[in-house]
C-alpha positions in Angstrom: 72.2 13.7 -92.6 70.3 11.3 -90.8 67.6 8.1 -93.2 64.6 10.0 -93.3 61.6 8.1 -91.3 58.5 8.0 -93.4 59.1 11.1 -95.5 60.6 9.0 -98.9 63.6 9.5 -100.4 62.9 10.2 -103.8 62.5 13.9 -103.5 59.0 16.2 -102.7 56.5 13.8 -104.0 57.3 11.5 -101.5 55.3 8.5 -103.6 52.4 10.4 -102.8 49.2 11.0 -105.8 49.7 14.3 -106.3 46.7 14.8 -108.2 43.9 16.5 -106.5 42.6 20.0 -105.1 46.2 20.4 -103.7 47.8 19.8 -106.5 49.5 23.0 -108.3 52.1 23.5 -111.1 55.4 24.0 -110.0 56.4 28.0 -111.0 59.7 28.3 -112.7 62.5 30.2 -110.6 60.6 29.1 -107.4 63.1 26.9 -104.8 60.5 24.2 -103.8 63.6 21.8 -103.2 64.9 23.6 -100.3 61.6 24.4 -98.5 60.9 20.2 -99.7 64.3 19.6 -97.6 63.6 22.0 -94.8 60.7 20.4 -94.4 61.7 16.9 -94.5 64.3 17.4 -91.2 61.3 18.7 -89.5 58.7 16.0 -90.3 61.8 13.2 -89.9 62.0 14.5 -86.5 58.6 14.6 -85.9 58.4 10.7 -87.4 61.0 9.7 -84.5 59.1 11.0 -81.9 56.0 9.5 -82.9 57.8 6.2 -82.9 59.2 7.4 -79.3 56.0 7.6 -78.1 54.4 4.1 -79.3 52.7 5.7 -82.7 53.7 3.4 -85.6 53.7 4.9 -89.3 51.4 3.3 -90.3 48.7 4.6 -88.1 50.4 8.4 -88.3 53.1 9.8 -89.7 54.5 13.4 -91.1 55.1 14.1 -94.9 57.3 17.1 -96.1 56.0 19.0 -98.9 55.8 22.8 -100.1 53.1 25.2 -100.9 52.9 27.2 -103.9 55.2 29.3 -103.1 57.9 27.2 -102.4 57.9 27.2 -98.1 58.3 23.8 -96.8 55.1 22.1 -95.0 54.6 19.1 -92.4 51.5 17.3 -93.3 50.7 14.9 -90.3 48.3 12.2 -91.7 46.4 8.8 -90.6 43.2 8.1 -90.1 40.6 9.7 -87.7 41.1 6.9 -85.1 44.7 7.1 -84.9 45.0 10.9 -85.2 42.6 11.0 -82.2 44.9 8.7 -79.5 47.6 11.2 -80.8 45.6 14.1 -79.8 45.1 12.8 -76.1 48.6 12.2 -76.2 49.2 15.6 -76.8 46.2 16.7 -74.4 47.9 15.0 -71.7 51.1 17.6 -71.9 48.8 20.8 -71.6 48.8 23.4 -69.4 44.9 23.3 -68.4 44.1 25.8 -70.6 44.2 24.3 -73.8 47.5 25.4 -74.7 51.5 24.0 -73.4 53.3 27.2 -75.0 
């Protein structure tokens, strides 16, 4: 497996506070490592293409993490200025119609 970009290495909290609205307890039997890992590929790739694209992570970057129910989830996070130059990035690949799928 590839160094993870961005999304830590010391497992789902990622060095994160993970005290807040978000926060849950974790529910015995539940498999939040694999959806955690599942997630972590995705937002790793995601962190290289950001980089590919000029968008240091420190302005933007993905964070795997898992709901309650153990799925893996991408957060993308930054601030508002940086998460709106990555929009028009984005913008500029779609089809007219608000849409490139």
């Amino acid at each position: 497996m590839s160094e993870a970009i961005g999304t830590g290495e010391n497992g789902p909290d990622d060095g994160l506070n993970v005290i807040g609205e978000d926060f849950g307890l974790w529910v015995p039997g539940v498999d939040y490592l694999a959806g955690w890992r599942a997630a972590r590929d995705v937002a790793d790739r995601l962190n290289r293409a950001l980089l590919g694209v000029g968008v240091e992570l420190s302005e933007a970057r993905a964070i795997a993490s898992t709901n309650d129910d153990g799925c893996g989830v991408v957060r993308l996070v930054g601030p508002p200025g940086a998460m709106d130059r990555l929009a028009g990035l984005l913008e500029a690949h779609t089809d007219g119609d608000g849409g490139a799928w």
